[in-house]
N, C-alpha and C positions, 0 to 999 in steps of 0.2 A: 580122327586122323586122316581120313577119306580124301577131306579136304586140304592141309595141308599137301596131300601126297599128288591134289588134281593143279592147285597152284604152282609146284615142280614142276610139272610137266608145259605148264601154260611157260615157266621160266625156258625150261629146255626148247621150245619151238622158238623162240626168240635168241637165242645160243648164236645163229649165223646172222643175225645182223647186229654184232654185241658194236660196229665200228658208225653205227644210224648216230645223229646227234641231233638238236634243236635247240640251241641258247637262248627262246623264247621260253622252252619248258625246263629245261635245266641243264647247266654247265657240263654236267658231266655225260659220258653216252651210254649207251644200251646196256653193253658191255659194264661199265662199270658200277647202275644199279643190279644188274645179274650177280657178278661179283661179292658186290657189299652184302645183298641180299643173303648169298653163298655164305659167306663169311660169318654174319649175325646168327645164323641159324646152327653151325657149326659151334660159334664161340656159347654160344647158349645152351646147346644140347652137353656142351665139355664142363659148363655151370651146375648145372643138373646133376650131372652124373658126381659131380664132386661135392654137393652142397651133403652141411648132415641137417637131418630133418628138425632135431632139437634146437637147432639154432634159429629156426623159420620165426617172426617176429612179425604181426601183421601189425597194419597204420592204417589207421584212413588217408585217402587220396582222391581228389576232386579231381585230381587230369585222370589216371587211371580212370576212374568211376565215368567222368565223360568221355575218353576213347571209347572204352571198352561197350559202352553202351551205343554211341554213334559206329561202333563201330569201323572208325575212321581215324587217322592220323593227319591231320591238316599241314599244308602243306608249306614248305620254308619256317617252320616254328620254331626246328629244333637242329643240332645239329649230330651226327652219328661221334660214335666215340671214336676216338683215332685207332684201338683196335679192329674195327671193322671197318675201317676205309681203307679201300685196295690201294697196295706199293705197286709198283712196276707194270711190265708187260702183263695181258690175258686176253687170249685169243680162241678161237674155235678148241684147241685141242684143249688147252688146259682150264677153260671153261666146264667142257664135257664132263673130265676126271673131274673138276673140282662137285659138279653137281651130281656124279656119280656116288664121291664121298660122302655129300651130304644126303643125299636120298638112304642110306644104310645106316648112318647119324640117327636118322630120324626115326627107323623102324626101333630102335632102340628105345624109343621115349611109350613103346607100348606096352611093355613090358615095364618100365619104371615104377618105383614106389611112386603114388600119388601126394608123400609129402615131400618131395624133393620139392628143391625151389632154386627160382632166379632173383639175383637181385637187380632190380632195373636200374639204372641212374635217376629216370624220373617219377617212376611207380611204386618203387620199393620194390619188398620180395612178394614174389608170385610164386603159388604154386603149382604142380607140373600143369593140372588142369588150366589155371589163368595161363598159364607161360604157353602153352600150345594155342589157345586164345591169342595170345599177342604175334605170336607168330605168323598165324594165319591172318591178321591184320596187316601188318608189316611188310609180309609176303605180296598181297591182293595192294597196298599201296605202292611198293613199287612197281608192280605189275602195273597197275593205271598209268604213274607216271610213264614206261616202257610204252604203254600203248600211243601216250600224247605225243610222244618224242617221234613215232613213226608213221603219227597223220600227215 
């Protein structure tokens, strides 16, 4: 969880320049992979905590099996679901709250049963163990993205 919780904070230093952009690395700015980031991590941990473990149903999966092992999300391949793509205004304050929320979300997930599970749209379900896995990938990918945007 170590790492999840150090990827936060790499998010939170990047908080006051959420209005940086760069249309060569991506349409959207700072701000609004912070945000989605926020969002996924929030809509996932609220998965979690709602899923019943009996219903976990495992598949083989070749994208899974190749992220998870590269480690990586390539980039422009996929698109995020429209629940976690930011509405509106977000800016320094309601950034902060938002990543404050999600930082207490997440101590939550240490405590969890280990057969809670997410269901991915392109993985399938995951359980808490893969799902903190994909998180921290997901995380550390926008984070790259955020760094490319403010070269």
């Amino acid at each position: 969880m170590n790492k999840l919780e150090k990827l936060l904070t790499q998010l939170e230093t990047n908080i006051s320049k959420f209005n940086k952009t760069n249309q060569k690395i991506s349409k959207s700015n700072v701000g609004w992979h912070i945000e989605h980031t926020l969002l996924a991590l929030t809509r996932i941990t609220d998965s979690l905590t709602n899923s019943t473990a009996q219903d976990y149903r495992w598949k083989f999966n070749f994208i899974r099996i190749a992220v998870f092992t590269m480690k990586k999300i390539p980039r422009g391949k996929a698109k995020s679901p429209e629940v976690v793509q930011p509405k509106g205004n977000y800016n320094i304050e309601s950034l902060t709250k938002h990543l404050s929320n999600t930082k207490a979300r997440i101590e939550e997930l240490k405590t969890m049963d280990k057969n809670k599970y997410f269901d991915h749209p392109v993985f399938g379900h995951l359980k808490l163990k893969q799902t903190i896995n994909f998180l921290e990938i997901h995380t550390k990918h926008h984070l790259e993205i955020i760094n490319d945007i403010q070269k």
